[in-house]
C-alpha positions as CSV (number, residue, x, y, z in Angstrom):
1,X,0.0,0.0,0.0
2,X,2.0,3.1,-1.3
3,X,-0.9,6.2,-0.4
4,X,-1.6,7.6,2.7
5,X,-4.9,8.7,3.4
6,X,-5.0,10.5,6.2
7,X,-7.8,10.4,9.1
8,X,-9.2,13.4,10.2
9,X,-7.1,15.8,13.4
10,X,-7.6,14.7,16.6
11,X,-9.1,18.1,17.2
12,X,-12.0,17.9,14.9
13,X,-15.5,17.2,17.2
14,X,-18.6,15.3,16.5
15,X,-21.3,15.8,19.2
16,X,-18.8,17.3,21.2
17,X,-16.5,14.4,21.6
18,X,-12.9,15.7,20.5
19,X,-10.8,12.6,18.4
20,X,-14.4,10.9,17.5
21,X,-14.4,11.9,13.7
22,X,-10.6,10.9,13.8
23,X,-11.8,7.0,15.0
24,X,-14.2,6.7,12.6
25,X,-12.0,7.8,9.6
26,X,-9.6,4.9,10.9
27,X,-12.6,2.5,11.3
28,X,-13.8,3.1,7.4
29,X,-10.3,3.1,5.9
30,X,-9.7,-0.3,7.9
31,X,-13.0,-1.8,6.1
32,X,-12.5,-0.5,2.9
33,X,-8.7,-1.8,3.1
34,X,-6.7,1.2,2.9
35,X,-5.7,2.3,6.2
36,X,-2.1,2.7,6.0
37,X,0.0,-0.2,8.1
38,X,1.2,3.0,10.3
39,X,-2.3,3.3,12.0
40,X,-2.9,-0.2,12.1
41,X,-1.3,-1.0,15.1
42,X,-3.1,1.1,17.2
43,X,-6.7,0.9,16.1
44,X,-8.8,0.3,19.0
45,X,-5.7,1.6,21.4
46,X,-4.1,4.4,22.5
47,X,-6.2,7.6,21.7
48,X,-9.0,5.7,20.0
49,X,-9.0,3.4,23.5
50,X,-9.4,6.3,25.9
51,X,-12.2,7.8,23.6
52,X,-13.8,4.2,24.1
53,X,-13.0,4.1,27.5
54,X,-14.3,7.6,28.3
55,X,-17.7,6.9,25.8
56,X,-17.8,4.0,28.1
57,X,-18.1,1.3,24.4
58,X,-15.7,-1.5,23.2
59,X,-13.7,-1.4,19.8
60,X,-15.7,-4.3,18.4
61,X,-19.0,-2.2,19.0
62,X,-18.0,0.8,17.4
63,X,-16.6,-1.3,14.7
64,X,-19.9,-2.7,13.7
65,X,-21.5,1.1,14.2
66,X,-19.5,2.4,11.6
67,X,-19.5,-1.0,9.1
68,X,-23.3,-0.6,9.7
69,X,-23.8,3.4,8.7
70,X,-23.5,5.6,5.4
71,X,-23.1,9.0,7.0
72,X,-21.3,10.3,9.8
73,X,-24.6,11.7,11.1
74,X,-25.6,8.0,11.5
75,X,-22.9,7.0,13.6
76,X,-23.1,10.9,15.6
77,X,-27.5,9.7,16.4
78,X,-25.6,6.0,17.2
79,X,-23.0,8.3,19.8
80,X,-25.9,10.5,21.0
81,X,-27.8,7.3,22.2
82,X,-25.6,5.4,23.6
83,X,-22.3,7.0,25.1
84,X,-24.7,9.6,26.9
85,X,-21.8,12.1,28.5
86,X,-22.2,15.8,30.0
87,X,-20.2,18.2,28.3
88,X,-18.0,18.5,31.0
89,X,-17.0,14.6,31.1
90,X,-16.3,15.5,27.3
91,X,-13.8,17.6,27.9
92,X,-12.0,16.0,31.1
93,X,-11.5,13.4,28.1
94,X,-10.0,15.7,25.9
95,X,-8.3,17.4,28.3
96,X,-6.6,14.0,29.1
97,X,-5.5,13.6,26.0
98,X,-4.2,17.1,24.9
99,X,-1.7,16.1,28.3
100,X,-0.2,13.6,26.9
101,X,2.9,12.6,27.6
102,X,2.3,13.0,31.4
103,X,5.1,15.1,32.7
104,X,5.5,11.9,35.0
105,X,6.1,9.8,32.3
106,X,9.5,9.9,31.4
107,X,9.4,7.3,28.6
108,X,6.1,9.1,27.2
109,X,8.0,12.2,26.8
110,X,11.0,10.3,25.4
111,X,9.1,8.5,23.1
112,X,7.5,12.0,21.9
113,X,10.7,13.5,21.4
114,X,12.1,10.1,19.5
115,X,8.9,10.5,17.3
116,X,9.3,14.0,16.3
117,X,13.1,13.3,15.8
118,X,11.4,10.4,13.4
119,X,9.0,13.1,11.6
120,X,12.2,15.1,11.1
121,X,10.5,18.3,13.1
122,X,12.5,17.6,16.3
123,X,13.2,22.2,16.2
124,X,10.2,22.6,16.8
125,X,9.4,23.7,20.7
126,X,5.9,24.4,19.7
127,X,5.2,20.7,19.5
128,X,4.3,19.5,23.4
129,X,1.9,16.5,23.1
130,X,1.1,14.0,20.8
131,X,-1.7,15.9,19.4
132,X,0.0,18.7,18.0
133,X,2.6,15.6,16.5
134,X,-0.2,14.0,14.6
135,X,-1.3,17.3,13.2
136,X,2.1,18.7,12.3
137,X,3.1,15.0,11.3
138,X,0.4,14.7,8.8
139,X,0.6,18.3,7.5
140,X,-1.7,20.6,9.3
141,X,0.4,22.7,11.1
């Protein structure tokens, strides 16, 4: 597989859940077979975990939301019934994962420095969670 499609940022929304669109992107490039092996490994893990952890749903769940709907407005009513969280919950989640790495975690912030060292942006101090290293990774800022 030789083209990237990119997912959506982390920082787009979809009934106020940051990182949702992002997931589902992921989930519909995995059915259709062209989600790039870079992503593969951590579908259902990392970010897209704590957005099913925090939604309160399992990967194999979502999976079948998205194989199962057309539009993302399908899967956004799907969200709105059934991971049911005040707008405040919604942004602890995000919140948590605009932190990441954890100051406490040294090999989280070693890791992030190794990656942008990878994505040959290493000079630039602007870059201070893994968020902002999708985004500039994939060509958004």
């Amino acid at each position: 597989m030789s083209e990237l499609i990119y997912p959506r940022s982390p920082r787009e929304t979809m009934n106020g859940w940051h990182y949702l669109p992002r997931y589902i992107d992921k989930i519909r490039l995995q059915l259709a077979g062209k989600l790039h092996p870079d992503y593969q490994e951590n579908l259902g893990r990392a970010f897209d975990g704590f957005w099913l952890k925090a939604a309160g749903v399992t990967h194999d769940q979502f999976v079948e939301v998205v194989k199962n709907s057309v539009t993302d407005g399908e899967v956004c009513d799907w969200v709105r019934q059934n991971a049911k969280r005040t707008d405040a919950e919604k942004a602890v989640h995000w919140q948590d994962v605009l932190s990441r790495p954890l100051a406490s975690d040294p090999s989280a912030v070693a890791r992030l420095q190794m990656r942008k060292e990878q994505a040959g942006i290493s000079h630039r101090a602007e870059i201070t969670c893994f968020v902002d290293l999708i985004d500039a990774d994939e060509k958004r800022i």
